[in-house]
C-alpha positions as CSV (number, residue, x, y, z in Angstrom):
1,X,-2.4,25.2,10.5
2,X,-6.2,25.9,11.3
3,X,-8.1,23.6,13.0
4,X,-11.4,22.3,11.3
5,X,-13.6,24.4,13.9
6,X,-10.8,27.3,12.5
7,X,-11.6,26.8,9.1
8,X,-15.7,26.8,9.2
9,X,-15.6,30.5,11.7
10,X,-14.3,31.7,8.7
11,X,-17.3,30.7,6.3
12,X,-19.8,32.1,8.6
13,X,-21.3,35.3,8.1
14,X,-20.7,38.5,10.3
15,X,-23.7,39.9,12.1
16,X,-22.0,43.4,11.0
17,X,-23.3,45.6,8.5
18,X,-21.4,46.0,5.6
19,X,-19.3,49.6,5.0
20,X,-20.6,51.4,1.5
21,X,-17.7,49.9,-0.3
22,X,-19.2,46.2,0.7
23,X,-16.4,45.4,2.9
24,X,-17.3,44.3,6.3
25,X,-14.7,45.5,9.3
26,X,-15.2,43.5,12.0
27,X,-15.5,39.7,11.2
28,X,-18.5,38.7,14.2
29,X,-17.6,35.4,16.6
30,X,-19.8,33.0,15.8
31,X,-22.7,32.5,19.3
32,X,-21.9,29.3,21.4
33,X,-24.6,27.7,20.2
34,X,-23.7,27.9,16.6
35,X,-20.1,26.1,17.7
36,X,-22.7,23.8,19.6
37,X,-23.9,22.9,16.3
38,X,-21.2,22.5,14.2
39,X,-19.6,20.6,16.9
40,X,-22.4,18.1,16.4
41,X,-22.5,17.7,12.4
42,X,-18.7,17.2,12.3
43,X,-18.3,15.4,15.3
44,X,-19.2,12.3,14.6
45,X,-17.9,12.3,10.8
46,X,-14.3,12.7,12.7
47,X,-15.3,10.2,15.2
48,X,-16.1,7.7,12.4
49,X,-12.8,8.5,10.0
50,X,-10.6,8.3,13.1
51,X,-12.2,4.5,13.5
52,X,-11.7,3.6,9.9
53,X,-8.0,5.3,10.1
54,X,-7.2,2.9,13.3
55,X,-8.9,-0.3,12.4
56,X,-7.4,0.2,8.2
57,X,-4.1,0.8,10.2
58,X,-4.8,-2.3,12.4
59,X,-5.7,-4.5,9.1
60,X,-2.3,-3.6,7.2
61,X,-0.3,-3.5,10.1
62,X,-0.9,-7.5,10.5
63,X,-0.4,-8.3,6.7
64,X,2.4,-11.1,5.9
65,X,4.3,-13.0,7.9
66,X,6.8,-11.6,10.7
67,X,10.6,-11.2,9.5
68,X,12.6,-14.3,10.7
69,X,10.0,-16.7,10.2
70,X,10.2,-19.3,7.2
71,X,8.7,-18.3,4.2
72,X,5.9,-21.0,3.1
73,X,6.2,-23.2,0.6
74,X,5.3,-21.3,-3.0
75,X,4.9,-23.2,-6.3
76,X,3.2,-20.9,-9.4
77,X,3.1,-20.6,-12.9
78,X,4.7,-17.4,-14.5
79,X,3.2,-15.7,-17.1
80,X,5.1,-17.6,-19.9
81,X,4.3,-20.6,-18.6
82,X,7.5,-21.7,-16.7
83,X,7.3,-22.9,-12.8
84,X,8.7,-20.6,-10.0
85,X,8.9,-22.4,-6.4
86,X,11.2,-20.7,-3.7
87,X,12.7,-24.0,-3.2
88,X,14.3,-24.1,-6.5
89,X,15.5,-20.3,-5.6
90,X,17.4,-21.2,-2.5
91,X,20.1,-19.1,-1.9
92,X,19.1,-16.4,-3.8
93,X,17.2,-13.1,-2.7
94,X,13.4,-13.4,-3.7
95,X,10.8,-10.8,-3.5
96,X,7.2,-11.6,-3.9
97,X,4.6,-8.8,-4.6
98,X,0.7,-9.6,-3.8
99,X,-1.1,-7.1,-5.8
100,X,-4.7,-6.6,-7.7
101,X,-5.3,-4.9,-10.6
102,X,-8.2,-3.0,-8.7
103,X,-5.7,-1.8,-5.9
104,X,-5.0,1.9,-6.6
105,X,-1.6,1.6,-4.4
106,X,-0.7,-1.8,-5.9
107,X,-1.7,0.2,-9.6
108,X,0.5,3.0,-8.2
109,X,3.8,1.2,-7.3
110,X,4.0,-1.2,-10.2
111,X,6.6,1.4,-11.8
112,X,8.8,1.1,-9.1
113,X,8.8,-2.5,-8.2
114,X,9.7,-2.4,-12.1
115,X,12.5,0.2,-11.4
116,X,14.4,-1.6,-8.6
117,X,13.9,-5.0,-10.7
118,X,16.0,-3.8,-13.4
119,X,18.4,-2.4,-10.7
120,X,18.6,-5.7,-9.4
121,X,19.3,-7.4,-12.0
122,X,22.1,-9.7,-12.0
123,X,22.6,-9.9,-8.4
124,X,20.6,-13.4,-7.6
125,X,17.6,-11.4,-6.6
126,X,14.3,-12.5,-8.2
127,X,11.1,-10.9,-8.5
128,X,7.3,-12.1,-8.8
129,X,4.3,-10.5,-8.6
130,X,1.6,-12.5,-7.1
131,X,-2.1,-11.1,-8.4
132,X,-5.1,-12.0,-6.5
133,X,-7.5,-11.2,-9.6
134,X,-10.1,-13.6,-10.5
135,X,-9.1,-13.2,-13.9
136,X,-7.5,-15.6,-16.5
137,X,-3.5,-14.8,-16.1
138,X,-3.3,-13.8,-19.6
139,X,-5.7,-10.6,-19.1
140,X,-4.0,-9.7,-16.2
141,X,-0.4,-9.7,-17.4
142,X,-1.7,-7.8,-20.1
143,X,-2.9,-5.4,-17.5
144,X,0.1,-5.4,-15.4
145,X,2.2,-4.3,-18.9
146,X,-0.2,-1.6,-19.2
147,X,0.7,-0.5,-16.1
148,X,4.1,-0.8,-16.0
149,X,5.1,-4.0,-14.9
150,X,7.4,-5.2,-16.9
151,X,8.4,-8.1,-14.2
152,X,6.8,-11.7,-13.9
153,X,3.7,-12.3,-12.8
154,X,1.9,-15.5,-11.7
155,X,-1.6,-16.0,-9.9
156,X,-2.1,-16.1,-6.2
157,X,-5.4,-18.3,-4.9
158,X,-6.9,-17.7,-1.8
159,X,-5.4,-20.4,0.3
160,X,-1.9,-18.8,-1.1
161,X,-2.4,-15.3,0.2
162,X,-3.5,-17.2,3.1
163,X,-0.4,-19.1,3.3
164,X,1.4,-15.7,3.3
165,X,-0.3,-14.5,6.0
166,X,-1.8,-11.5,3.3
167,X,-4.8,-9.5,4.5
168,X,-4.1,-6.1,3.0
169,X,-3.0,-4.7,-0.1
170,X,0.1,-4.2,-1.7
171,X,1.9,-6.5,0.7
172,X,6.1,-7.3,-0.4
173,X,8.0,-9.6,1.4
174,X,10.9,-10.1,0.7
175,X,12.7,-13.8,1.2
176,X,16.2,-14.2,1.9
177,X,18.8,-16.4,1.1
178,X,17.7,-18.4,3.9
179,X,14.6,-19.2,3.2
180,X,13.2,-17.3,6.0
181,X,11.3,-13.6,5.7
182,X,13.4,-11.0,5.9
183,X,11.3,-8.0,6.0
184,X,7.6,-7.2,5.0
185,X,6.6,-4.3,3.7
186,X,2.5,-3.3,3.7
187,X,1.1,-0.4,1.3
188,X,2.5,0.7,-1.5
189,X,6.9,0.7,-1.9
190,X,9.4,3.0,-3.9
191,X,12.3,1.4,-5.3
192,X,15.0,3.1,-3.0
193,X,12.7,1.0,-0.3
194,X,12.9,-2.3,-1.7
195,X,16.8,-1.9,-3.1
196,X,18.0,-1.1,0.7
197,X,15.4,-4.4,1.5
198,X,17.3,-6.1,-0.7
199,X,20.6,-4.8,-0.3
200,X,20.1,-6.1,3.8
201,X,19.4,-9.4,2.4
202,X,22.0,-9.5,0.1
203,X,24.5,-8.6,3.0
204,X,23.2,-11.1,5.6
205,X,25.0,-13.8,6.7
């Protein structure tokens, strides 16, 4: 693989005169100082991405509570209208999905979450989506459909997410039987993901 300072040598013109065909033979070394001076355009752009890339990585790592805590207390309004609480789902596996409709990874794994729902099915494992949107529910269940989320949704407030511990976005954590978190998951999931999730919970005394 070339390195960056690899990749622009190779864009910079030869000093050599070209043979009467137009092909040059010998590709010139770029002078010190021209390195000098792509070292300091590109420098600080990979400085600066290198910053975003720890403190984004920072920011997601932190997101939802730790596995073995109890979950908080969760009361909503799913999208036709019943009430979901993880009190009345005690004993039973529950997965809850924070999500946006302006989050390109939460857009991204909808499909999936929907996937491993249907997979799940039948095994005392239940699964909410929780959107942040400042929208009325209606517009963004309608959105969620579009997108392949075929699984209930409900709104999640601000002191919610809170609640949950939820600074970054797509953030899963799934509940066990216990009550208590069994694993989080931050960034966008596949289904095989969440099914062996689920599967530990499941299996856990």
């Amino acid at each position: 693989m070339e390195s960056i300072l690899d990749t622009i040598s190779h864009d910079i013109p030869s000093s050599e005169p070209a043979t009467s065909s137009g092909r040059v033979e010998r590709v010139g070394k770029p002078e010190p100082s021209q390195l000098r001076r792509i070292v300091r355009l590109v420098g600080p752009w990979l400085v600066a991405g290198l910053l975003l890339y720890l403190v984004a990585d920072q920011i997601a790592g932190t997101s939802g509570p730790p596995p073995g805590e109890p979950a908080p207390a969760l009361a909503v309004t799913l999208s036709l209208g019943e009430p979901f609480t993880l009190a009345a789902h005690q004993g039973e596996v529950v997965v809850l999905n924070f999500w946006a409709t302006w989050c390109p990874a939460c857009r991204a794994e909808g499909p999936q979450l929907s996937l491993a729902g249907h997979e799940l099915s039948g095994r005392g494992v239940s699964l909410v989506g929780l959107s942040v949107d400042r929208m009325p529910l209606p517009s963004v269940v309608r959105l969620a459909r579009q997108l392949g989320m075929d699984y209930p949704i409900a709104m999640a407030d601000a002191e919610l997410a809170r609640s949950f511990s939820v600074e970054a976005l797509p953030t899963t954590i799934v509940v066990g039987k216990d009550g208590k978190v069994a694993q989080t998951f931050v960034g966008g999931i596949d289904a095989s993901q969440l099914g062996r999730a689920v599967n530990r919970a499941l299996s856990a005394d």
